[in-house]
N, CA, C and O atoms as a printed pandas DataFrame, in Angstrom:
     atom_number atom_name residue_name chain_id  residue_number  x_coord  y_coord  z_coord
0              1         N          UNK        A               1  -67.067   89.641  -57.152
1              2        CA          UNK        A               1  -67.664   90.294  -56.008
2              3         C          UNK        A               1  -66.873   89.988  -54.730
3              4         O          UNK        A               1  -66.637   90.915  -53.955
4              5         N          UNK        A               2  -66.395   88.589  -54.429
5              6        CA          UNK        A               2  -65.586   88.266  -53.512
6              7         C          UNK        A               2  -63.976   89.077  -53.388
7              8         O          UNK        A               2  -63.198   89.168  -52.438
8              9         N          UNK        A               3  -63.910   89.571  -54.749
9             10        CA          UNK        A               3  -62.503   90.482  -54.235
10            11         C          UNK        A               3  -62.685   91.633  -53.469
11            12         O          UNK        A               3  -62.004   91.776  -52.454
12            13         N          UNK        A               4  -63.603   92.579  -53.844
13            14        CA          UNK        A               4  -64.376   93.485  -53.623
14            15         C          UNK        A               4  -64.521   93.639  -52.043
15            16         O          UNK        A               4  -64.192   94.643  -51.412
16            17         N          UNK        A               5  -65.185   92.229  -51.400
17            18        CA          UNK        A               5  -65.392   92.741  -50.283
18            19         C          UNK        A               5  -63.827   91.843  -49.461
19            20         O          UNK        A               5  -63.829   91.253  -48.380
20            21         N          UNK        A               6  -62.982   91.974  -50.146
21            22        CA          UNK        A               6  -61.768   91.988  -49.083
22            23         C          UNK        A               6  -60.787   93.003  -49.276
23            24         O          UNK        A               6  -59.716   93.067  -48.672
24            25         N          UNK        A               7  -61.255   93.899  -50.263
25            26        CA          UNK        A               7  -60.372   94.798  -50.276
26            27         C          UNK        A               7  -60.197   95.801  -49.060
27            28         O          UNK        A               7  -59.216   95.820  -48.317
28            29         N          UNK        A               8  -61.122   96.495  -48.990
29            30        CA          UNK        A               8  -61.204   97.328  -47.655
30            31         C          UNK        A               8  -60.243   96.405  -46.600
31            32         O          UNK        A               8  -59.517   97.365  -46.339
32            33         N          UNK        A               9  -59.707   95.403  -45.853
33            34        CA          UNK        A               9  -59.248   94.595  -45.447
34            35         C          UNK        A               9  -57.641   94.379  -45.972
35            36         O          UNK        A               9  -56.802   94.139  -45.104
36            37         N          UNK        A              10  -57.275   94.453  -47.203
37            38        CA          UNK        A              10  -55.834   94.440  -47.987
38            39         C          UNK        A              10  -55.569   95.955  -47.827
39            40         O          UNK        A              10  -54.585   96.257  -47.152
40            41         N          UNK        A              11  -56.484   97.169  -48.477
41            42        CA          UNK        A              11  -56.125   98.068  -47.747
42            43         C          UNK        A              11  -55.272   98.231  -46.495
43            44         O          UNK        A              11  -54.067   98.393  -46.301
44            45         N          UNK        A              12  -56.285   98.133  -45.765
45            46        CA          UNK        A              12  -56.524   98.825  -44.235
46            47         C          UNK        A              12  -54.685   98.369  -43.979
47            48         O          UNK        A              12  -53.779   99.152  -43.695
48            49         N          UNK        A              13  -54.599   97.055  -44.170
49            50        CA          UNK        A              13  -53.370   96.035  -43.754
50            51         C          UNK        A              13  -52.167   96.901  -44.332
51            52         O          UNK        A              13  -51.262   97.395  -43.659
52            53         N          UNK        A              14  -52.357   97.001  -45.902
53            54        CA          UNK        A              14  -50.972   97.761  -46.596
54            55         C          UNK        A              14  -50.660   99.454  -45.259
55            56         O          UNK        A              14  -49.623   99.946  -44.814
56            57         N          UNK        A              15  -51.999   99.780  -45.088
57            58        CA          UNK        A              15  -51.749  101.104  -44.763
58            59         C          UNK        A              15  -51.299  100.748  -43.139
59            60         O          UNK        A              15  -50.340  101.482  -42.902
60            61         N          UNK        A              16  -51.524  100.144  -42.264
61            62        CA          UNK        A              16  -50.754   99.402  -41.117
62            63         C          UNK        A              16  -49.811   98.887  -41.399
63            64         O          UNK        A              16  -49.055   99.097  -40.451
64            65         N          UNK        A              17  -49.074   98.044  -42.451
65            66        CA          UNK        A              17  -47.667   98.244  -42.801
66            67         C          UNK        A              17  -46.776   98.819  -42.813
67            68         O          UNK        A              17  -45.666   98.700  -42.295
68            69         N          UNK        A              18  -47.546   99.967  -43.850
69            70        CA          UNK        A              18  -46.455  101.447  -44.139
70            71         C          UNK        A              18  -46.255  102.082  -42.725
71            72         O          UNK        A              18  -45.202  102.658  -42.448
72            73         N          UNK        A              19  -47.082  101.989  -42.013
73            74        CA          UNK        A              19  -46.652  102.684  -40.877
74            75         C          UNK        A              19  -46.033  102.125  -39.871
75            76         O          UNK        A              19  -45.225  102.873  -39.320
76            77         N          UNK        A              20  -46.135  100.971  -39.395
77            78        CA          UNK        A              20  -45.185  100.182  -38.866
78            79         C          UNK        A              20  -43.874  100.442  -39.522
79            80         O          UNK        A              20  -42.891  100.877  -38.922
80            81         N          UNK        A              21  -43.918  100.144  -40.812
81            82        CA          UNK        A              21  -42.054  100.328  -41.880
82            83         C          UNK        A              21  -41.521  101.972  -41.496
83            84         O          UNK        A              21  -40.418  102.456  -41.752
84            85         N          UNK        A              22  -42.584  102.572  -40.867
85            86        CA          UNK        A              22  -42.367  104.672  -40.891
86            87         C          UNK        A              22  -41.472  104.607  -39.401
87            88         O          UNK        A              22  -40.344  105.048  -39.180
88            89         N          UNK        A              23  -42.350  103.939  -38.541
89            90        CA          UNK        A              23  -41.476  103.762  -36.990
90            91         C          UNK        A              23  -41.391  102.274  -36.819
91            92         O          UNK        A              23  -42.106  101.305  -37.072
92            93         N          UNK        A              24  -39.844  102.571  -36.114
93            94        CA          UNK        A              24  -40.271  100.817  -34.992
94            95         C          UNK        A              24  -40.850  100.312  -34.057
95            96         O          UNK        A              24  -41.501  101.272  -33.644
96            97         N          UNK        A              25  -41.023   99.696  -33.582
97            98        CA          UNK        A              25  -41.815   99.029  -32.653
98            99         C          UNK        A              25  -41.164   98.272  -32.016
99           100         O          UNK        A              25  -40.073   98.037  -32.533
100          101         N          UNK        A              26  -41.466   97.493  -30.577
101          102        CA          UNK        A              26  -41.137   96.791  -29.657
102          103         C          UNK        A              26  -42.236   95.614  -29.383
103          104         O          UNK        A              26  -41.945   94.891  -28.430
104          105         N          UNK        A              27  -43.686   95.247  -30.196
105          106        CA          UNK        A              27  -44.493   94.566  -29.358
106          107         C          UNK        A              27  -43.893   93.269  -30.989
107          108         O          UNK        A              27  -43.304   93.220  -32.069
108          109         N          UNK        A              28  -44.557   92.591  -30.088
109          110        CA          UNK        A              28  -44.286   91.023  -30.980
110          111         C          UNK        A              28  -43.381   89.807  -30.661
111          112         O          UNK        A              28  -42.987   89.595  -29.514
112          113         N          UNK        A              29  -43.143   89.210  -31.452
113          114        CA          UNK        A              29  -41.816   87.672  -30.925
114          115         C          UNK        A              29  -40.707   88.392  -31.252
115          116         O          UNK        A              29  -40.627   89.267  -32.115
116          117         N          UNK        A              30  -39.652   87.893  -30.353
117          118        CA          UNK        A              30  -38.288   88.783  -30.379
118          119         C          UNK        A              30  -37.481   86.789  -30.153
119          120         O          UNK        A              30  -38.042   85.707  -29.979
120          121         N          UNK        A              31  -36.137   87.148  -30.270
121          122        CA          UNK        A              31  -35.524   85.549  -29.737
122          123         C          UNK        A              31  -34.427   86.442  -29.449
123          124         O          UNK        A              31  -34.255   87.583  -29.876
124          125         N          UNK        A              32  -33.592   85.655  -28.539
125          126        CA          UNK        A              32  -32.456   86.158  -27.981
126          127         C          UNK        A              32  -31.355   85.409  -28.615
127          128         O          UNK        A              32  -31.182   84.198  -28.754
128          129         N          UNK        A              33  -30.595   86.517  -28.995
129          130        CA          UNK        A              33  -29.047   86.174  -29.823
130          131         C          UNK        A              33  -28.003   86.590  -29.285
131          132         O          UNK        A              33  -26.939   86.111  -29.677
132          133         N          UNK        A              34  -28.001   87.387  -28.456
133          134        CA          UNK        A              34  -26.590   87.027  -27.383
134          135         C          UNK        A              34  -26.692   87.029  -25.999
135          136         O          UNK        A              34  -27.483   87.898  -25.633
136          137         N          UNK        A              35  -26.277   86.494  -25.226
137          138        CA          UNK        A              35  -25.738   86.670  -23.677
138          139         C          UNK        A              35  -27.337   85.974  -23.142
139          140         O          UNK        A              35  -28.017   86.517  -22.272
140          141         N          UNK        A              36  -27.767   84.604  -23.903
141          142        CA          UNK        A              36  -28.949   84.264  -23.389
142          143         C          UNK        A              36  -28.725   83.061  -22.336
143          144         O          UNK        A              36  -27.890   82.159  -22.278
144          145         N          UNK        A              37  -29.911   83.460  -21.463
145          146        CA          UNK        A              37  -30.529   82.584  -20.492
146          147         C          UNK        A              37  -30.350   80.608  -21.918
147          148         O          UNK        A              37  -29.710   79.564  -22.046
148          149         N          UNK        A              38  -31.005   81.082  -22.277
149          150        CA          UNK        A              38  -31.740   79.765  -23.323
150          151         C          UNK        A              38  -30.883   80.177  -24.849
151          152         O          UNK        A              38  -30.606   81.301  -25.268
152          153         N          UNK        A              39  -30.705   79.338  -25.237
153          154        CA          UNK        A              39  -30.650   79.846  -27.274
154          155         C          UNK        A              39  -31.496   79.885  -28.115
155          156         O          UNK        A              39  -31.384   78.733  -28.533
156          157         N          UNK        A              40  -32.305   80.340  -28.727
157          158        CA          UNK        A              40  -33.024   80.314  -29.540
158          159         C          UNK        A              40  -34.038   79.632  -29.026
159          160         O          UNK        A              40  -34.225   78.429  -29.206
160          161         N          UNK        A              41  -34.810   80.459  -28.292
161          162        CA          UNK        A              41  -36.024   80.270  -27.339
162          163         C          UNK        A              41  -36.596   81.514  -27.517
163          164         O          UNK        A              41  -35.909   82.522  -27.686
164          165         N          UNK        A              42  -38.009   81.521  -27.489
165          166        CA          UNK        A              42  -38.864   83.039  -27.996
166          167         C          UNK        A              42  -38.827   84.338  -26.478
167          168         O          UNK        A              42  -38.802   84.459  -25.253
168          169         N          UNK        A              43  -38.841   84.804  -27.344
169          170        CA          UNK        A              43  -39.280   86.052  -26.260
170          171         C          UNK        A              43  -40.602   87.011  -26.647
171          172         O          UNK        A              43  -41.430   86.553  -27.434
172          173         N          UNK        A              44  -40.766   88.221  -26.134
173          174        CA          UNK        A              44  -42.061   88.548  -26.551
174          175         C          UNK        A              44  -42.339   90.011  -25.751
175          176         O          UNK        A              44  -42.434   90.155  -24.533
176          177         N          UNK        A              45  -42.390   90.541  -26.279
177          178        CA          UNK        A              45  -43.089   91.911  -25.452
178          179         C          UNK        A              45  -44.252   92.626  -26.549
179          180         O          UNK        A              45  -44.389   92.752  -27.766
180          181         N          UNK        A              46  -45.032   93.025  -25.200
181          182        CA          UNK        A              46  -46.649   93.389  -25.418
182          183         C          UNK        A              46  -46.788   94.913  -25.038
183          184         O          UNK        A              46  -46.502   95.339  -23.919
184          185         N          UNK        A              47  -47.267   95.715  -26.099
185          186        CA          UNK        A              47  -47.382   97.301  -25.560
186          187         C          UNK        A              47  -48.725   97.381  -25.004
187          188         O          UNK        A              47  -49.449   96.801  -25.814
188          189         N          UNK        A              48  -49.436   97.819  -24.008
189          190        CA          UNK        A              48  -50.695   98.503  -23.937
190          191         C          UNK        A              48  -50.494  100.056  -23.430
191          192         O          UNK        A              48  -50.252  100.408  -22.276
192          193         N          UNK        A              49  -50.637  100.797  -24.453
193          194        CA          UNK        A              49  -50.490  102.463  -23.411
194          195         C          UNK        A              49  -48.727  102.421  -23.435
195          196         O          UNK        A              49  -47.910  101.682  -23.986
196          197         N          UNK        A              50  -48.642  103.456  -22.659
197          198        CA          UNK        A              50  -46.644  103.171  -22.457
198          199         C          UNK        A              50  -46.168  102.346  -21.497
199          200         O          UNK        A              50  -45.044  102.534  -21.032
200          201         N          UNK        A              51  -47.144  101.092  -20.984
201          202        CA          UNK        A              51  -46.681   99.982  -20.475
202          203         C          UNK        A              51  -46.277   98.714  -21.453
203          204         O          UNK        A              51  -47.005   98.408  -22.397
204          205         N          UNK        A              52  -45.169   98.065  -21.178
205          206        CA          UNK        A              52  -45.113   96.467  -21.421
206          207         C          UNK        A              52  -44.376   95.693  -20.792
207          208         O          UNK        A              52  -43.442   95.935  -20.027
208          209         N          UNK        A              53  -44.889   94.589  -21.188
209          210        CA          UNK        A              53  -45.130   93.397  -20.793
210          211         C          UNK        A              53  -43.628   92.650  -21.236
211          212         O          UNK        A              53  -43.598   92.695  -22.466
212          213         N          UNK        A              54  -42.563   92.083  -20.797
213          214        CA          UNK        A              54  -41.801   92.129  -21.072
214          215         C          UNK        A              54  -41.246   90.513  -20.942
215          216         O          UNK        A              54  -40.544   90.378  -19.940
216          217         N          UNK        A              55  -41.404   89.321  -21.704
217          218        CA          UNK        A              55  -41.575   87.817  -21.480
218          219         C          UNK        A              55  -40.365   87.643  -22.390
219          220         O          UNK        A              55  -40.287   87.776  -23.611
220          221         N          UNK        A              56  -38.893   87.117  -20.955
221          222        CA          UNK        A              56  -37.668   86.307  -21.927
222          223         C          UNK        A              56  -37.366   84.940  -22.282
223          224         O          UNK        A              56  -38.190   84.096  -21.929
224          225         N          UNK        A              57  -36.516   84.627  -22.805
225          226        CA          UNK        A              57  -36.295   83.389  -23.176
226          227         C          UNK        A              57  -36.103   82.631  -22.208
227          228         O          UNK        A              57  -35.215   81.827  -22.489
228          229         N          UNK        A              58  -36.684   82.430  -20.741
229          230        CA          UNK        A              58  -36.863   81.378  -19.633
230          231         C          UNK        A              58  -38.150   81.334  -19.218
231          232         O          UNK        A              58  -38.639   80.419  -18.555
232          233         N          UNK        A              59  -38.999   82.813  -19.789
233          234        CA          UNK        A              59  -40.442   82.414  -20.033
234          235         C          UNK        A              59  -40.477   83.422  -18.586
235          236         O          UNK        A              59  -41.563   83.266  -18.026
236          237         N          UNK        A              60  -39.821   84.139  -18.045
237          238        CA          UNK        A              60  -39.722   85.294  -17.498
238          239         C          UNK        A              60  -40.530   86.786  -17.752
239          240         O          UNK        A              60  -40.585   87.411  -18.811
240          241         N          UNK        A              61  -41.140   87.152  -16.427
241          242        CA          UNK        A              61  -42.328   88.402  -17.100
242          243         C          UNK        A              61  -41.492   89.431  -16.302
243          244         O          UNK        A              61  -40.927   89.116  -15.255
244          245         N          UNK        A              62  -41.433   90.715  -16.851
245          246        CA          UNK        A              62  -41.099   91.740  -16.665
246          247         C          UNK        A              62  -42.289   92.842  -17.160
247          248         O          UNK        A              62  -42.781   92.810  -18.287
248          249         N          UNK        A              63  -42.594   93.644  -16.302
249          250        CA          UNK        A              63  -43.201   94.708  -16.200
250          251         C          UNK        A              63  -42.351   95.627  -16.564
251          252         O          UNK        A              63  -41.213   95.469  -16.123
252          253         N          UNK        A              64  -42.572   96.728  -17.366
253          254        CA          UNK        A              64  -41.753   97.887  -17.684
254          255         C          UNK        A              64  -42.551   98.665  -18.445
255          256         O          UNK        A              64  -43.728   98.470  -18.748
256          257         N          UNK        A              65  -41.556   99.910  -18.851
257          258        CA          UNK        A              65  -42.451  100.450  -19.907
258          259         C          UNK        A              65  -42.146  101.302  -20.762
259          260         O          UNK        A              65  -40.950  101.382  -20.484
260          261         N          UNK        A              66  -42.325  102.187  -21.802
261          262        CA          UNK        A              66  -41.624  102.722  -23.372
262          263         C          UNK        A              66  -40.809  104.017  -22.229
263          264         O          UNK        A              66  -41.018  104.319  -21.054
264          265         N          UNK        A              67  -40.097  104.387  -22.991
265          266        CA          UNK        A              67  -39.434  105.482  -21.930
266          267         C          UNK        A              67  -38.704  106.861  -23.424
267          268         O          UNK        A              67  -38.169  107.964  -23.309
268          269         N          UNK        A              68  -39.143  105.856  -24.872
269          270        CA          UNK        A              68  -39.214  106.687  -26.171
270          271         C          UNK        A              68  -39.506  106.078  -26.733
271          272         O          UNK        A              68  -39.314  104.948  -26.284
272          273         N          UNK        A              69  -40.296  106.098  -28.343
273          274        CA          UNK        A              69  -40.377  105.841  -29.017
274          275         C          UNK        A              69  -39.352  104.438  -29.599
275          276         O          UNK        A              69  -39.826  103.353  -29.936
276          277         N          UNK        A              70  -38.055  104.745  -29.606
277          278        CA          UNK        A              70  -37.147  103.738  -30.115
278          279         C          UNK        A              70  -37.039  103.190  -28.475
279          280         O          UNK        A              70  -36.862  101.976  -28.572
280          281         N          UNK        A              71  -37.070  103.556  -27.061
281          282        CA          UNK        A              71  -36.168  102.825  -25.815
282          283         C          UNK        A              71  -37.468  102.229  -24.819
283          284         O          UNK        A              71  -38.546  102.793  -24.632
284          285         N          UNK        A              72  -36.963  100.794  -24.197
285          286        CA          UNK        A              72  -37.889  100.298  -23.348
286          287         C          UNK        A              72  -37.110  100.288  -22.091
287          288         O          UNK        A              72  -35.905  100.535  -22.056
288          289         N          UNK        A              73  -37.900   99.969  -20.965
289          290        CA          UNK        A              73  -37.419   99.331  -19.665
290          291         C          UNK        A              73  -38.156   98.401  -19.299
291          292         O          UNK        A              73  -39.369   98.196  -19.300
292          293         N          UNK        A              74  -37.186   97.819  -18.959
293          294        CA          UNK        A              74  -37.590   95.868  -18.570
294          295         C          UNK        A              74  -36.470   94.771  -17.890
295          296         O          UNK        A              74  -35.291   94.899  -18.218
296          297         N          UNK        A              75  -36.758   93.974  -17.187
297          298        CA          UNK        A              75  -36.218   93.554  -16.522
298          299         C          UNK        A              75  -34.941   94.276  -15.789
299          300         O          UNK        A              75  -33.962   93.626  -15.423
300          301         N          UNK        A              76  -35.062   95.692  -15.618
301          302        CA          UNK        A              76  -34.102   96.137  -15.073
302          303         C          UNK        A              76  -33.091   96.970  -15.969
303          304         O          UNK        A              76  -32.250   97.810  -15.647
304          305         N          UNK        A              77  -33.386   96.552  -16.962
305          306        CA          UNK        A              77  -32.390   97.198  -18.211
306          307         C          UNK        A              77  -33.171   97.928  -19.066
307          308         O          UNK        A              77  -34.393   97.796  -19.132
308          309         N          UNK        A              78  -32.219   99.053  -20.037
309          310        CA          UNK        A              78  -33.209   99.376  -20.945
310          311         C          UNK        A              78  -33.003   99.246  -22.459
311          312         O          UNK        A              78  -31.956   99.711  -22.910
312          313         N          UNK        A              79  -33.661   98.811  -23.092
313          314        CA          UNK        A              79  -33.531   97.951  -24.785
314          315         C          UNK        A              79  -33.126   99.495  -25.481
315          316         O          UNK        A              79  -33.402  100.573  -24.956
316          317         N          UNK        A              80  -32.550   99.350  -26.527
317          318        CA          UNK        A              80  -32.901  100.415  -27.634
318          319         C          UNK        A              80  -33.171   99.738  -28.951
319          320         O          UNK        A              80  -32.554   98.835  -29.517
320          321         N          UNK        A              81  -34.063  100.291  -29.232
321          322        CA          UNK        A              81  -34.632   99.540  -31.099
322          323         C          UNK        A              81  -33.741  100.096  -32.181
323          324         O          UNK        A              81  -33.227  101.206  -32.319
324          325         N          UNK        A              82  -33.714   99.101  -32.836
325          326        CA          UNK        A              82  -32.625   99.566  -33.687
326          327         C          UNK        A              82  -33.600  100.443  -35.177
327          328         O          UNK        A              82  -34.789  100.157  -35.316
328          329         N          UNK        A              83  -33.065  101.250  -35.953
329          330        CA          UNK        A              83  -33.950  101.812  -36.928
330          331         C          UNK        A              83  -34.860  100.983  -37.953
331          332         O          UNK        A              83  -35.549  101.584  -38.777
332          333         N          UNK        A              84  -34.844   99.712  -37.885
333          334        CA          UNK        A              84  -35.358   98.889  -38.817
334          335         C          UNK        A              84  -36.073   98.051  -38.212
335          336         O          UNK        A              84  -36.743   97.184  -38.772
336          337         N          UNK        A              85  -35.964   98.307  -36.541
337          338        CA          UNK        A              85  -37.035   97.711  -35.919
338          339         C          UNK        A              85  -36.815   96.241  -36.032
339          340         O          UNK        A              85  -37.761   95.498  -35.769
340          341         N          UNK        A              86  -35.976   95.876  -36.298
341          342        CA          UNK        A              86  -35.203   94.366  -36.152
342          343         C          UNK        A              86  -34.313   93.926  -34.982
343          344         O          UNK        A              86  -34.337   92.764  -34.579
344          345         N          UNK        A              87  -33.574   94.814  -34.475
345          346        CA          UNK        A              87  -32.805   94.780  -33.136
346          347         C          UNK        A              87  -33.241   95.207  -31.545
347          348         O          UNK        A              87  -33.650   96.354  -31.365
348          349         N          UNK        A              88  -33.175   94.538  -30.724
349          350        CA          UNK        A              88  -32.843   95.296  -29.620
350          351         C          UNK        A              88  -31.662   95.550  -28.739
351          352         O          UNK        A              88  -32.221   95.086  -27.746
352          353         N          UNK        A              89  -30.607   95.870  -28.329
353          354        CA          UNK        A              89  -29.747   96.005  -27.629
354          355         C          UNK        A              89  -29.608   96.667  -26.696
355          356         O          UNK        A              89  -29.533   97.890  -26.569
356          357         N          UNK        A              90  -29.551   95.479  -25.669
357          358        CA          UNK        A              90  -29.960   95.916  -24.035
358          359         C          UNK        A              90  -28.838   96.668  -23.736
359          360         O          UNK        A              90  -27.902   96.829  -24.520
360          361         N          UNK        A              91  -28.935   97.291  -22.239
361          362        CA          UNK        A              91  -27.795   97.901  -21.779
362          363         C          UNK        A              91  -27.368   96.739  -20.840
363          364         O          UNK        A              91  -26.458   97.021  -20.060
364          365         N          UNK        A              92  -27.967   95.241  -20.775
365          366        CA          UNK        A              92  -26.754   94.713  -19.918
366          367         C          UNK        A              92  -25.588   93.087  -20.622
367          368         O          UNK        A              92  -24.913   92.110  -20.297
368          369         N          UNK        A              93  -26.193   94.007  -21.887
369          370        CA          UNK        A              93  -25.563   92.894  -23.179
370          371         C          UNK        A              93  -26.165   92.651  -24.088
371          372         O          UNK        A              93  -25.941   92.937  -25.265
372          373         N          UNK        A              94  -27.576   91.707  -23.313
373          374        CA          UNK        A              94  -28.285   90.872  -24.533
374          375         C          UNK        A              94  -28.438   91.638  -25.857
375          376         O          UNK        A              94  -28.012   92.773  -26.072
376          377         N          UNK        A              95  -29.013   90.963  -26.590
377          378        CA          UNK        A              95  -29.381   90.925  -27.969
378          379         C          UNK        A              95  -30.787   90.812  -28.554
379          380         O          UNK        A              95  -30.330   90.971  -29.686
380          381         N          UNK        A              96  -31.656   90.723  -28.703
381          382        CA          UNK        A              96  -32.607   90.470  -29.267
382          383         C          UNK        A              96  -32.823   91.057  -30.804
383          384         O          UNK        A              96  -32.820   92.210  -31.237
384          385         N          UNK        A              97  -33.029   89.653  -31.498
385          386        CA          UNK        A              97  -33.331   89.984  -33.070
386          387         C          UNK        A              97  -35.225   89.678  -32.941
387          388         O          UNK        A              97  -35.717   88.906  -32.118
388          389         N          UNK        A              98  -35.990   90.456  -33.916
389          390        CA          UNK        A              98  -36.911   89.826  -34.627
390          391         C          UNK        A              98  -36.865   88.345  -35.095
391          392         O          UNK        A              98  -36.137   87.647  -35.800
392          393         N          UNK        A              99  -38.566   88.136  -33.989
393          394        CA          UNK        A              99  -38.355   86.603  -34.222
394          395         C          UNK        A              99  -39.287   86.323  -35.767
395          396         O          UNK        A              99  -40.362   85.948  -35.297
396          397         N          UNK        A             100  -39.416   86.307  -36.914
397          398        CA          UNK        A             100  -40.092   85.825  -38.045
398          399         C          UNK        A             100  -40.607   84.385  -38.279
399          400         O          UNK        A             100  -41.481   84.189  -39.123
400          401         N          UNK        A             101  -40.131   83.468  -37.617
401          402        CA          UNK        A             101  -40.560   81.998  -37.998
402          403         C          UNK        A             101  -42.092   82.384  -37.274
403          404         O          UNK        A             101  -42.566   83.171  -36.454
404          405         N          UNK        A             102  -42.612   80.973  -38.407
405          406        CA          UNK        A             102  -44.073   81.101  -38.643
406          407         C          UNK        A             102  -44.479   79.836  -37.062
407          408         O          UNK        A             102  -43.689   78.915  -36.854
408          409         N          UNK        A             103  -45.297   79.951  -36.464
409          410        CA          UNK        A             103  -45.245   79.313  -35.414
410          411         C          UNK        A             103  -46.878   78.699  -35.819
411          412         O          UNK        A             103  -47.845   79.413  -36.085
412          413         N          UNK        A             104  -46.856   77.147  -35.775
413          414        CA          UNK        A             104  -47.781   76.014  -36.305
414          415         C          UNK        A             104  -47.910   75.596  -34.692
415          416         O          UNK        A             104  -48.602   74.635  -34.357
């Protein structure tokens, strides 16, 4: 009976997967891998609406906001997502990879 009522829940999740894996995205932990303030220090941007929230690796907030689907603006620059939704590459260098470590 206990599987039962978590399925609706494993669902719901697989089907928010697939669609995340359909487009990329920009909200979540990002870390900066080239031309950084810090090395391997988190970063982070937050979507609400076609605004975000735009927090770098010195712990820096930037206001900006989606300007497409794959492109942001933030701190002055604008990111492009790469198709796998793993990259960003600013227009004034930086780098940002997907940050994955599990944070305890």
């Amino acid at each position: 009976m206990r599987l039962f009522r978590s399925l609706p829940v494993a669902i719901v999740m697989a089907c928010s997967q697939a669609h995340s894996a359909e487009r990329p995205g920009f909200a979540g932990a990002w870390r900066c891998d080239r031309l950084c303030k810090v090395f391997d220090a988190g970063s982070s941007i937050t979507i609400v609406g076609g605004a975000a929230e735009c927090r770098d690796e010195t712990g820096e907030l930037s206001k900006g906001r989606l300007t497409s689907d794959r492109t942001i603006h933030c701190f002055g620059a604008d990111g492009l997502v790469s198709a796998d939704g793993e990259i960003i590459r600013w227009t004034n260098g930086s780098v940002w990879r997907r940050d994955h470590r599990t944070v305890f």
